[in-house]
C-alpha positions as CSV (number, residue, x, y, z in Angstrom):
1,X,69.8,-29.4,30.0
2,X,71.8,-27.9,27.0
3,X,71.7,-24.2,27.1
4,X,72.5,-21.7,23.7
5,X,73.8,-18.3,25.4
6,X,74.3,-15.7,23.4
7,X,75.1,-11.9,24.0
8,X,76.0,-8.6,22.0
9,X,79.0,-7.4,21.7
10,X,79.6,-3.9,23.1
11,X,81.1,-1.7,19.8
12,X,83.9,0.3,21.8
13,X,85.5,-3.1,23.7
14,X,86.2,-4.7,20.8
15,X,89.4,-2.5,19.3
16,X,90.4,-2.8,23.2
17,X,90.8,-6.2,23.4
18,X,91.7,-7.3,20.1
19,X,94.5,-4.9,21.1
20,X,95.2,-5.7,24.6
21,X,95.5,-9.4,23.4
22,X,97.1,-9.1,20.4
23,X,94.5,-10.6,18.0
24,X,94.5,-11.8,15.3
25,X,93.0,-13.8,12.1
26,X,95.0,-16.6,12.7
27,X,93.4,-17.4,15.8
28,X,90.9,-19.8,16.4
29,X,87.3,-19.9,17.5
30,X,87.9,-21.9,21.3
31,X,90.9,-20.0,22.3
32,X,89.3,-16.3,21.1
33,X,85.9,-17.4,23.2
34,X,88.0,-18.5,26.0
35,X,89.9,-15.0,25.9
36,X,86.5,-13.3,25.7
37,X,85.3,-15.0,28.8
38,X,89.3,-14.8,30.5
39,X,88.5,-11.0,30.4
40,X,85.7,-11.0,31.8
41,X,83.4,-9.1,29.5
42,X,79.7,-9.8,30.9
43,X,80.6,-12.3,33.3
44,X,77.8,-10.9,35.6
45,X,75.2,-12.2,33.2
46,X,77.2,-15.1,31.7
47,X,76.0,-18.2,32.9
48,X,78.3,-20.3,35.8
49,X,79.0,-23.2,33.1
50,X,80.3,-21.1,30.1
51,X,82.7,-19.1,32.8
52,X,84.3,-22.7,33.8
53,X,84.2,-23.6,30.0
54,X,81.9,-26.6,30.0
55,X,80.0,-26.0,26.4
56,X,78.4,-29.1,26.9
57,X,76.5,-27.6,29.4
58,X,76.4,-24.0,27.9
59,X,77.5,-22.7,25.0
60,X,78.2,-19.6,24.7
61,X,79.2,-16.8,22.3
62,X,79.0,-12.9,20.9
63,X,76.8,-13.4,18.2
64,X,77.9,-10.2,16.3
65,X,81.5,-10.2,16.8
66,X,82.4,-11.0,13.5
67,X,85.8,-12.4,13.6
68,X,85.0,-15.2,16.4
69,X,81.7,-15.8,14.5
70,X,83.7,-16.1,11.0
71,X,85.9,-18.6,12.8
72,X,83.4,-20.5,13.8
73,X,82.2,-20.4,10.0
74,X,85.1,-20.9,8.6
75,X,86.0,-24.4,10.8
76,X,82.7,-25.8,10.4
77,X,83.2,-25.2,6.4
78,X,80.4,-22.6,6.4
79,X,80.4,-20.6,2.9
80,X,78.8,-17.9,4.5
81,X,79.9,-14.2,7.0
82,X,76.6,-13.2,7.7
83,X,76.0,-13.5,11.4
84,X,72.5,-14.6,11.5
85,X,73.1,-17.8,9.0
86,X,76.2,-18.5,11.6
87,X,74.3,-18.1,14.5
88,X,71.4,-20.2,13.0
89,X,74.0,-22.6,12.3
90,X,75.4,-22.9,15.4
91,X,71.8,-23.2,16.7
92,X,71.5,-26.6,14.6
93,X,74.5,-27.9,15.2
94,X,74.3,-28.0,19.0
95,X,70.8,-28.4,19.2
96,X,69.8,-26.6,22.8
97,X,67.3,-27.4,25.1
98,X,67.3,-23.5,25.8
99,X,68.1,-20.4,23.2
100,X,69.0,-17.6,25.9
101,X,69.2,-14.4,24.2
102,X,70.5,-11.4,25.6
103,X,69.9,-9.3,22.2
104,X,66.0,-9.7,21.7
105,X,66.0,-5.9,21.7
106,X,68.6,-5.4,18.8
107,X,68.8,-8.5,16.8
108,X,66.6,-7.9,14.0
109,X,63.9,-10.1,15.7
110,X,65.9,-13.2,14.9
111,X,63.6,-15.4,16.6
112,X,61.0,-14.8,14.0
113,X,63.9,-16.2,12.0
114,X,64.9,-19.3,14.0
115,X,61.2,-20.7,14.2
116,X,59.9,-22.5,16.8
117,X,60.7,-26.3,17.8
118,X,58.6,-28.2,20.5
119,X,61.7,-29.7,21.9
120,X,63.3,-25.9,22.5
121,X,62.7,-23.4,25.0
122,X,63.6,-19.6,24.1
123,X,64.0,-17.2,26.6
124,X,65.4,-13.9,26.7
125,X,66.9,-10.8,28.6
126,X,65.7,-7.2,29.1
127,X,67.7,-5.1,31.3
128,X,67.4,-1.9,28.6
129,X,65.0,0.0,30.7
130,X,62.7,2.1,28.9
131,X,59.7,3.6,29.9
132,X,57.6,0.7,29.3
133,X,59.1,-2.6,28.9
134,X,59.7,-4.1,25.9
135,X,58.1,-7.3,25.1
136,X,59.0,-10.1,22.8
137,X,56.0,-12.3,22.7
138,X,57.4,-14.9,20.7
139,X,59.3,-16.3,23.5
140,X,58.3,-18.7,25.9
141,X,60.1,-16.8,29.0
142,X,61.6,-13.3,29.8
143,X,63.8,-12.5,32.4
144,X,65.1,-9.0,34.0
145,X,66.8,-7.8,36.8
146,X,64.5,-4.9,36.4
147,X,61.6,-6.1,38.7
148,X,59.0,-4.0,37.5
149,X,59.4,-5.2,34.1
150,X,58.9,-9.0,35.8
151,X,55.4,-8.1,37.6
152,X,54.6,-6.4,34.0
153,X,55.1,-9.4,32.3
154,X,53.4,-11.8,34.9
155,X,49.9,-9.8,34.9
156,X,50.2,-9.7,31.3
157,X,50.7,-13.8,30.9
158,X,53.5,-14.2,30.3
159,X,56.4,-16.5,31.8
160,X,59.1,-14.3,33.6
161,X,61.6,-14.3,36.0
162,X,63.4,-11.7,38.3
163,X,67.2,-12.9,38.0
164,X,69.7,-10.7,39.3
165,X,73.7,-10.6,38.0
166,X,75.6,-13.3,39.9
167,X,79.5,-12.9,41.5
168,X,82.4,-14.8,39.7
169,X,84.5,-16.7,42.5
170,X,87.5,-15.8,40.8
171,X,86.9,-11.8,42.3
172,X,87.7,-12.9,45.6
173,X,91.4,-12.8,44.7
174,X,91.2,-9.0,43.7
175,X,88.8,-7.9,46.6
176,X,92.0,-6.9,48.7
177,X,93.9,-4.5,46.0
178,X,95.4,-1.6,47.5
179,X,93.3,1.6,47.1
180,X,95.1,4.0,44.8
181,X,91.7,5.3,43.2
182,X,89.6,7.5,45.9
183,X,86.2,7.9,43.4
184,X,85.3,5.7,40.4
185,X,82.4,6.1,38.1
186,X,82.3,4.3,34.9
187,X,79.8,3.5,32.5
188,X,77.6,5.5,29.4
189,X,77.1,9.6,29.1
190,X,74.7,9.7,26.9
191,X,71.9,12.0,26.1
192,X,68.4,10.9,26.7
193,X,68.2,7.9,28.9
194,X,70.8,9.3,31.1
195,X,70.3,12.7,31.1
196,X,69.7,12.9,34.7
197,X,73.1,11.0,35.1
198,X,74.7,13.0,33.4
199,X,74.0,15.9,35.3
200,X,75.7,14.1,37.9
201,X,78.7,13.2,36.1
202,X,79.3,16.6,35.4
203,X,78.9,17.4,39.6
204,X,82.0,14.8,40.1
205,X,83.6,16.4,37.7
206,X,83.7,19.6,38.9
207,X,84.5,18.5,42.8
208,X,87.5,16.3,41.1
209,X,89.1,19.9,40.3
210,X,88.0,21.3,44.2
211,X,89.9,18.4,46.1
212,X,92.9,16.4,46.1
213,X,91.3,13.5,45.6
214,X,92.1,10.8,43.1
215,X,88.2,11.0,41.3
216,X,88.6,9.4,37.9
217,X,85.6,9.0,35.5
218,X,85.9,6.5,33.1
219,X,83.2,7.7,29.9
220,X,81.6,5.5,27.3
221,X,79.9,8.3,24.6
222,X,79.7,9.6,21.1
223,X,80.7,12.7,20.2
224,X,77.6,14.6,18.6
225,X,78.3,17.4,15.6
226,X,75.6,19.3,14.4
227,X,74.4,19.1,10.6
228,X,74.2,22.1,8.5
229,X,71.9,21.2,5.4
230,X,72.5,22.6,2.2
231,X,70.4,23.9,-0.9
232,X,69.6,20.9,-3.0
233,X,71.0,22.3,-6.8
234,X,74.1,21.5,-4.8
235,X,76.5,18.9,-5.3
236,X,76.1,17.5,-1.6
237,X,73.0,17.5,0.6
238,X,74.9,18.2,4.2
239,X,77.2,18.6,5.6
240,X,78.5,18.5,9.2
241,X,79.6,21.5,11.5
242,X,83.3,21.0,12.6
243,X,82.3,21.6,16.2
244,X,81.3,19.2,18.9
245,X,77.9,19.7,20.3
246,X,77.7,16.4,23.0
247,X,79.7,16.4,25.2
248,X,81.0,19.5,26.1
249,X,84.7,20.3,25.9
250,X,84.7,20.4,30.2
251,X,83.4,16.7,30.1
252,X,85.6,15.4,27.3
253,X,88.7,17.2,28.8
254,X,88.2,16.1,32.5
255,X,86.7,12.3,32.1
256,X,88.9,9.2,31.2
257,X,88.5,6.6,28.4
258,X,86.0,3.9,28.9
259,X,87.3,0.4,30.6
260,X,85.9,-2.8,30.1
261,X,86.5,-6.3,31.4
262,X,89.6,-7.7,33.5
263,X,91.0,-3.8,32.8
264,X,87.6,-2.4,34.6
265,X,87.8,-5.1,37.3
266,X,91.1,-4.3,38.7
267,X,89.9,-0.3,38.7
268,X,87.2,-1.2,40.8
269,X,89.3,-3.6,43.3
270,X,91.9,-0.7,43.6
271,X,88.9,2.0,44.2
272,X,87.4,3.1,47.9
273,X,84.6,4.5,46.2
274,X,82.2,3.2,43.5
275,X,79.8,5.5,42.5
276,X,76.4,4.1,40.6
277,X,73.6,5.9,39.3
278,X,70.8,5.0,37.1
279,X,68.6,5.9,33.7
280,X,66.1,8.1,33.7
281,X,63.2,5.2,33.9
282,X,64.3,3.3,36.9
283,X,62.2,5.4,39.1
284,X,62.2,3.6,42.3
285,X,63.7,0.1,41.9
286,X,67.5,0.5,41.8
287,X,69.6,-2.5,40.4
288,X,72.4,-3.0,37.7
289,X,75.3,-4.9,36.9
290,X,77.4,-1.8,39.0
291,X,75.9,-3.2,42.4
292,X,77.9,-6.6,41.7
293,X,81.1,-5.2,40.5
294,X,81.6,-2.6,43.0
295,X,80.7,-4.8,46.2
296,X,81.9,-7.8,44.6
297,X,85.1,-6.5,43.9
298,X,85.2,-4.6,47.5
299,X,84.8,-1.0,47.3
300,X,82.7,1.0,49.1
301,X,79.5,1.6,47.2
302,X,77.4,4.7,47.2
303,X,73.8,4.2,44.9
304,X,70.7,6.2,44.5
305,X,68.3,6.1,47.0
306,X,65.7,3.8,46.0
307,X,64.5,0.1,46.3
308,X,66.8,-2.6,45.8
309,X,67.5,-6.0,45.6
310,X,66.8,-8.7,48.3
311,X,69.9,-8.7,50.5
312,X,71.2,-5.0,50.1
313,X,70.4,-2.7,53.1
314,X,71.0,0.4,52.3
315,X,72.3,3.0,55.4
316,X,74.0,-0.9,56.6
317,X,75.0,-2.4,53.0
318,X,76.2,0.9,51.4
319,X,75.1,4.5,51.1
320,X,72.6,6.2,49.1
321,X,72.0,9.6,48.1
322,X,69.2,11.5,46.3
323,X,70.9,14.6,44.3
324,X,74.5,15.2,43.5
325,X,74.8,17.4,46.9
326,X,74.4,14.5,48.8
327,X,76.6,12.5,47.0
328,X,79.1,15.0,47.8
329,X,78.1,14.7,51.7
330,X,78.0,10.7,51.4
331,X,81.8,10.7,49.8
332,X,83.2,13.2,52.4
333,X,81.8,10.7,55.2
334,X,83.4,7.9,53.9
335,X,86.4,8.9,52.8
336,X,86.7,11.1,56.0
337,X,86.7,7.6,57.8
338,X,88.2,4.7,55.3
339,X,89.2,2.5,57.8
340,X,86.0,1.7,59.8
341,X,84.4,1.8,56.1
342,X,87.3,-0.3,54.2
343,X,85.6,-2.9,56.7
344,X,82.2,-2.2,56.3
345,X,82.9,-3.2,52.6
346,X,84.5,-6.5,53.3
347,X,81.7,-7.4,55.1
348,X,79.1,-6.2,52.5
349,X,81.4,-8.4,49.7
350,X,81.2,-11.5,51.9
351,X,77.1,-11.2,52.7
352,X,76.4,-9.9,48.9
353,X,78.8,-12.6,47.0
354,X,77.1,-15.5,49.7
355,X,73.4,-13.7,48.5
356,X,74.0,-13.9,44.6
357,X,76.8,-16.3,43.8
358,X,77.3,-18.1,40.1
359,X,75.8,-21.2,41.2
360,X,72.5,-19.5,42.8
361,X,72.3,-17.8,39.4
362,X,73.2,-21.3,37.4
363,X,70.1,-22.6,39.7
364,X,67.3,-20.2,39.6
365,X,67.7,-20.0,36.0
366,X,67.0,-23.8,35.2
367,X,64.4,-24.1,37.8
368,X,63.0,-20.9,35.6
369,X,63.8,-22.9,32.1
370,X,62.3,-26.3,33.4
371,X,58.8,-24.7,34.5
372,X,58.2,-23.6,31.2
């Protein structure tokens, strides 16, 4: 089975690792997708065939970053920059048994586009979670981490399939880092789905200035600016106020730049603490790409109370808590005691990466394709 994967790229990680690697145009299309997957971008979700660079098996590419998609253009003597005449190019030229698209949500509903074809399969990936789930008919599978959204699917029909993040092997060799970081958080602030999050953000914030502890909150978020309209006889119709309204000057001067990749991963291995917390439509079941990372890279994690994932015990696996006061309490415990939990994380990383390796991932995802 042949297998399209294709993700979207995240906006801010791009400068950072055309930067961190030095890129540039003169660079082809294999070694700038074999950098992409090197760092490590996505690699919970990428599928165990594009991380050991087999594209006979998968192929696998950001299907909006325009200078690897331009290369690809440009080699295969493709007149042409706009992304969805590359990406339906490189659609016919490989010919999948399976389109896997992690971008049903913001693609323009390209596979109205791409058609259907008796000898394809297209399946995509929802882990945006909204109060209702959002549903792409047109496909013959959906998948989701978010079990909720699976059982939605299933008494409405339709073909889906709970598939959770799997561990690369190759985090087994950073697991062991020395801890210089006491507290990590990373991930979005951003108003409206993570409101309630951000509350929280703000709470570590404020305790990182009442301790000695080395709390370090990496923030991905756009600065918001009011917009003063103007009376229309005038030359322009708004402008906007000089002042920044989200977020506030405490958050911006107290958090840390966003990380992404091989630079996040080697945060995490040299961090005791992990915290993870959730959107504001989660409600009860608790899972996201931060339960791999932080286990799977060996830290200590500490998640919202909730339901989670088959395997992960919390009070045994990791600790939960239900409102930024008990965070605080479940920090002080562990960090009060690293030792006997520097050990209790070790053994959660060897149970969690056994539980959800690449190749159980690789493997519940054909079985999934080949039922349809």
């Amino acid at each position: 089975m042949i297998i399209f994967q294709t993700v979207h790229k995240y906006g801010p990680h791009i400068p950072l690792f055309e930067k961190k690697y030095g890129v540039t145009d003169v660079i082809d299309f294999e070694t700038l997708r074999r950098l992409l997957v090197a760092d490590g971008y996505c690699s919970t979700y990428i599928l165990q065939p594009a991380l050991e660079h087999k594209p006979e098996q998968v192929f696998y590419t950001l299907w909006n970053y325009e200078r690897l998609q331009q290369c690809w253009a440009r080699e295969h003597s493709l007149k042409t920059n706009d992304l969805n005449e590359i990406k339906l190019a490189q659609i016919e030229e490989y010919r999948p048994d399976v389109f896997y698209n992690f971008s049903a949500f913001c693609d323009g509903n390209f596979i109205k586009r791409l058609g259907k074809r008796k000898d394809r399969k297209d399946i995509y990936w929802n882990a945006y979670i909204t109060a209702e789930a959002m549903t792409f008919p047109e496909y013959d599978g959906q998948i989701s981490l978010h079990r909720p959204f699976v059982y939605h699917w299933q008494r409405s029909g339709l073909s889906a399939c709970e598939l959770q993040p799997g561990i690369p092997v190759a985090w087994a060799t950073q697991s062991d880092s020395p801890k210089s970081i006491d507290i990590l958080f990373y991930g979005q602030y951003l108003k409206g789905i993570f409101d309630n999050r951000n509350h929280l953000v703000e709470s570590l914030l404020r305790y990182k200035l009442d301790t000695k502890y080395e709390l370090r909150c990496h923030l991905t978020y756009t600065e918001h600016r009011p917009t003063i309209f103007r009376i229309p006889k005038l030359p322009w119709t708004r402008i906007r106020a000089p002042f920044i309204t989200f977020p506030s000057k405490f958050v911006r001067q107290h958090s840390l730049c966003p990380l992404y990749g091989d630079t996040l991963y080697h945060a995490i291995a040299q961090s005791r603490i992990v915290v993870n917390a959730y959107g504001n439509f989660n409600q009860c079941y608790k899972s996201n790409m931060r339960l791999y990372e932080a286990i799977g890279l060996g830290a200590f994690l500490i998640s919202e109370e909730g339901t989670y994932p088959d395997g992960f015990e919390p009070g045994v696996d990791f600790y939960t808590y239900r409102d930024a006061k008990e965070l605080i309490t479940q920090i002080e415990r562990v960090l009060s005691d690293w030792p006997k939990h520097a050990a209790l994380a070790q053994k959660t990383r060897e149970k969690i990466t056994g539980l959800y390796s690449k190749e159980r991932q690789w493997n519940e995802f054909l079985r999934f394709a080949e039922s349809l």
